[in-house]
LOBADO-579086 format. One record per residue (C-alpha): x, y, z. Coordinates in steps of 0.2 Angstrom, whole numbers, padded with zeros to 4 digits, always signed. Each point is the difference from the previous one (the first is absolute). Layout:
N
XYZ;...
//
This chain:
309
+0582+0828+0297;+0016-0014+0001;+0016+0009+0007;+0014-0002-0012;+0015+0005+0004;+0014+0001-0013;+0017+0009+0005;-0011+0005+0017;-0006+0014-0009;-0017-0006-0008;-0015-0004+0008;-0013-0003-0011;-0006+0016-0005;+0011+0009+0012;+0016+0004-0008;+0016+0008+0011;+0010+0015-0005;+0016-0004-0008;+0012-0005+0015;-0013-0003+0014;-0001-0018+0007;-0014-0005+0006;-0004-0015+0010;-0019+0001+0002;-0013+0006-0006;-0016+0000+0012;-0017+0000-0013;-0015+0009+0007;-0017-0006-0006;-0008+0013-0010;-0016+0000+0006;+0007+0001+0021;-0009+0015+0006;+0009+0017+0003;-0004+0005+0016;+0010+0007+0017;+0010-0012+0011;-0010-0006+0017;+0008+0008+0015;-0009-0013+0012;+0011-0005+0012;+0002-0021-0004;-0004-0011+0013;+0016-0005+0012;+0008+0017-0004;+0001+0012+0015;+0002+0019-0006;+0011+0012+0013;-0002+0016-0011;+0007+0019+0002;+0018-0006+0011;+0010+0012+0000;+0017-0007-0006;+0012+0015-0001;+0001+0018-0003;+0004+0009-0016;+0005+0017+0000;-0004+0002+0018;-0019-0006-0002;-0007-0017+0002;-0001-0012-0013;-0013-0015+0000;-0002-0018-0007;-0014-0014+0000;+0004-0017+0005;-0011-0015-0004;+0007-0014+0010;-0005-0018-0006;-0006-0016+0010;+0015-0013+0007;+0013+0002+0012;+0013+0004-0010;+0012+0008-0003;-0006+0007-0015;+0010+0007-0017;-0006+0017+0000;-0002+0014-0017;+0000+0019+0000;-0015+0006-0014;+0008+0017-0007;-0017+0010-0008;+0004+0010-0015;-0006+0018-0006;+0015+0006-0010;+0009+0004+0017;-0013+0015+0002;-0015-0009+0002;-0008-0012+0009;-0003-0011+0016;+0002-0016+0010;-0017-0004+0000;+0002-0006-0019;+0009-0011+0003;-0012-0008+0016;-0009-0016-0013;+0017-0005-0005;+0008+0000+0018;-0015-0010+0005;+0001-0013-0012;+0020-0001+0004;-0006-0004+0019;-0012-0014-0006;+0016-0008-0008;+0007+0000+0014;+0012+0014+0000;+0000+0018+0012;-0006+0010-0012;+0004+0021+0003;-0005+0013-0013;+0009+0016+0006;+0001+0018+0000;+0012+0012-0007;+0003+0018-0004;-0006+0005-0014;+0011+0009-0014;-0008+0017+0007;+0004-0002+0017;+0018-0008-0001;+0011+0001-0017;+0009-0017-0003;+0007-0011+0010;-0012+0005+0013;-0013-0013-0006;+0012-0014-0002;+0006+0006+0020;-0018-0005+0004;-0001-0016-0008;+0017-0006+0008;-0006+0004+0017;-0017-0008-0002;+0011-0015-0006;+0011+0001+0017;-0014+0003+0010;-0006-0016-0005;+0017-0009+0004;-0002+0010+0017;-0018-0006+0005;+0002-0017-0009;-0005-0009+0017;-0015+0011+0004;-0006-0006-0017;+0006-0020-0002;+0012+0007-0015;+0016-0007-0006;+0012+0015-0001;+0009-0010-0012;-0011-0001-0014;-0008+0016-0003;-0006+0004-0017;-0008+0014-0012;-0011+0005-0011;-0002+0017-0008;-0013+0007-0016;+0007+0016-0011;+0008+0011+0013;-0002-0014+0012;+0009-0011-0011;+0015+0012-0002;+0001+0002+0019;+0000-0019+0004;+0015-0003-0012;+0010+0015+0007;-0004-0007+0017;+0005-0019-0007;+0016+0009-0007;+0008+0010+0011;+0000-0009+0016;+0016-0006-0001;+0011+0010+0001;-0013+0009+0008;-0008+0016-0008;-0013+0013+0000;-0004-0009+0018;-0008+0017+0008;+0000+0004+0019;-0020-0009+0001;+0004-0012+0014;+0007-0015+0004;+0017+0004-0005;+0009-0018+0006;-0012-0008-0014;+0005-0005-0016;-0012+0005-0015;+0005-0013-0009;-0013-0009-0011;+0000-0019-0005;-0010+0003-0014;-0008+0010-0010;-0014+0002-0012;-0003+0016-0013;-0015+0004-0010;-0001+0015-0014;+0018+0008+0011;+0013+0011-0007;+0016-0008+0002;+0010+0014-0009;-0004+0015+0002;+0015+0008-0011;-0005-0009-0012;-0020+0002+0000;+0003+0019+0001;+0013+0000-0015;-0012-0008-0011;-0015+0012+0005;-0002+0016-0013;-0003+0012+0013;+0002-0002+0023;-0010-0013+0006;-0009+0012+0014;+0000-0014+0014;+0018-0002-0001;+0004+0019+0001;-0010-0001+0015;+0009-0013+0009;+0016+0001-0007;+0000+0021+0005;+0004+0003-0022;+0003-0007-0018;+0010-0012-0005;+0013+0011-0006;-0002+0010+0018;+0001-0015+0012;+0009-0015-0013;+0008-0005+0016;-0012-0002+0011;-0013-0009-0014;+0014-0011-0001;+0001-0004+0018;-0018-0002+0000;+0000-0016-0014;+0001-0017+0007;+0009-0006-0014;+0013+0010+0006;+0002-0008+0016;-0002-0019-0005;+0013-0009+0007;+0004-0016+0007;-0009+0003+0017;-0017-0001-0013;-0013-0010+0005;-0011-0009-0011;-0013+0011-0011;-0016-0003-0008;-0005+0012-0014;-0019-0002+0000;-0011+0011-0013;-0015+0003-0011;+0002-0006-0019;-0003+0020-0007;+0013+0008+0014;+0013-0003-0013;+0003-0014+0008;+0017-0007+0007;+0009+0015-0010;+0005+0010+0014;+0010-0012+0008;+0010-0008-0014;+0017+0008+0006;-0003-0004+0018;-0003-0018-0004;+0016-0002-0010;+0008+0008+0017;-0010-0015+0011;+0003-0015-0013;+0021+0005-0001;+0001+0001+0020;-0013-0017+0000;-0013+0009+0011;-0016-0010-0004;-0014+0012-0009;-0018-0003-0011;-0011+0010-0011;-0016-0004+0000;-0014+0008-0012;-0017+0000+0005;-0013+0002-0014;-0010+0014-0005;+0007+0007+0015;+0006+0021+0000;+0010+0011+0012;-0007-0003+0017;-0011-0015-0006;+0006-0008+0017;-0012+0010+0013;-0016-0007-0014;-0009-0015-0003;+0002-0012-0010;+0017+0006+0001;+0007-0002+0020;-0004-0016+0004;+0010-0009-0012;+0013+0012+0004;-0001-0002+0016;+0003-0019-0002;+0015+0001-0012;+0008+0014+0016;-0005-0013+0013;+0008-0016-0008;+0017+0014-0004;+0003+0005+0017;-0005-0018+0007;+0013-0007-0010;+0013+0013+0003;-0006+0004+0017;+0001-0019+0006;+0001-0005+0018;+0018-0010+0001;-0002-0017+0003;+0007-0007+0017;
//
C-alpha cells in the first residue's frame, strides 16, 4: 500500500476523522503473526525488579527497572499500565520497559493504587513519586534526572498526562517520597488515553462505571473533580512535548483534538501516529508493539536529547 497524504488526513485507505491530523501512519503486514509480546530479557539489559520506590496509603508500592548497557547517564521513561484505573499490573508493561532499555533508556514500569484501593488522585500521587524516586536515585542507576520521560496505555495513558501536566505548578504530588524532587516529565507519550474526562462522561448515555469508581460519583455528582482530573485541563506552557500513539480502530486521534489545539497555540511540539489494524491495547501484542515501540523510542530520543556541550 503507497502512503498518500493529502490535507494529513489520508493515508491510503486509512482515512482521519474530520479535524484529526495525522502525521503517520505505521502500515502492519497483513499476514504478521498475532501472537503475545516476548518478555525475554534482551542481551546488555540488566533487570533490578520489585524496588520498592515509595508508599501509597501507608503500604509499599513497587517498580521494575531495566537498566541498559553504557555508562551513561541515561534519559530515562516511566511505563504507566492500564486497566481502566481498577485493573491491572506493572508486569504488563515488563516487554515494553525492556525494549525501552535496549534503546538505551532506564526503562521503569510502575505500580499504583488501583481505583479500589485509592479514589483519584491517589493513582497519579504514585506515579509522581515513582517519577521523583527516579530523579532521587538517578546516580544509583546512570540516569539523567533531567530528561525523564513517559509513557502510559488507557488508564495508563490518562495518568501519564496528568503527571506530564501538573507538575508545574505542582499538583496531585502525594506524600510518596522523595518530597525535594520534581515530578516533572520532559516528555511524554499517550496511547488509547482519556484526556477529558468531562467531556467523555458528558457524551456517554448512561455512567461509565470505571469513572464512578475512581472519581467517588457521576458526572453531575463530582463535575469538579472529573474536571480536575482531565489533562486538557491543565495544559499550559510548562507542557512538554506529547506523542499521541494509537491503533487505526481506537477512533483514532479523536480524543485529543481539543488538547492539541491547546499544545499547537502555546507551541509545545505534539504527533499523532496511527498504527494499522491496530485496536485499544494493541501496544502489549504483536505485530503491533515493536513498531510502536520504535515510533516511542525515536519521540523521547528526540525530545529527551542529551544537551550538546
Amino acid at each position: 500500500m503507497t502512503l498518500i497524504p493529502v490535507c494529513g488526513t489520508l493515508f491510503g485507505e486509512f482515512q482521519a476523522a474530520p479535524g484529526v491530523s495525522v502525521q503517520r501512519f505505521i502500515e502492519i503486514p497483513k499476514d504478521a503473526p498475532r501472537a503475545k509480546v516476548d518478555a525475554k530479557v534482551p542481551e546488555g539489559v540488566t533487570p533490578h525488579e520489585n524496588i520498592v520506590f515509595g508508599t501509597g496509603g501507608g503500604r509499599e508500592l513497587k517498580l521494575d527497572l531495566y537498566e541498559p548497557s553504557g555508562e551513561g547517564p541515561h534519559a530515562a521513561v516511566m511505563l504507566v499500565h492500564g486497566g481502566g484505573w481498577t485493573g491491572g499490573n506493572k508486569e504488563a508493561f515488563r516487554p515494553m520497559a525492556m525494549q525501552m532499555a535496549a534503546r538505551g533508556f532506564v526503562a521503569v514500569t510502575v505500580e499504583y493504587r488501583l481505583a479500589t484501593e485509592a479514589r483519584f488522585p491517589g493513582a497519579v500521587e504514585d506515579c509522581k513519586a515513582a517519577v521523583r524516586w527516579l530523579r532521587a536515585n538517578a546516580a544509583a542507576y546512570k540516569i539523567d534526572p533531567a530528561r525523564i520521560g513517559a509513557v502510559g496505555g488507557s488508564a495508563g495513558g490518562h495518568l501519564a498526562g496528568m503527571v506530564a501536566t501538573t507538575a508545574e505548578p505542582a499538583q496531585f504530588e502525594g506524600t510518596g517520597g522523595n518530597a525535594e524532587q520534581s515530578s516533572a516529565l520532559q516528555a511524554a507519550v499517550l496511547m488509547g488515553a482519556g484526556v477529558d474526562q468531562a467531556t467523555r462522561a458528558q457524551e456517554t448515555p448512561k455512567p461509565i462505571q470505571n469513572q464512578v469508581v475512581f472519581f467517588g460519583g457521576t458526572y453531575a455528582e463530582k463535575k469538579d473533580v472529573y474536571v480536575a482530573a482531565s489533562p486538557i485541563t491543565h495544559v499550559s506552557a510548562k507542557t512538554p512535548p506529547m506523542l499521541f500513539i494509537e491503533g487505526e480502530f481506537d477512533t483514532p486521534g479523536e480524543r485529543y483534538v481539543e488538547m492539541r489545539k491547546k499544545l499547537d497555540a502555546l507551541h509545545i511540539p505534539n504527533r499523532l501516529v496511527i498504527v494499522q489494524d491496530g485496536k485499544h491495547g494493541c501496544w502489549g501484542q504483536n505485530p503491533w508493539m515493536m513498531p510502536m515501540v520504535e515510533e516511542i523510542a525515536a519521540f523521547l530520543k528526540t525530545h529527551l536529547a542529551a544537551p550538546v556541550k
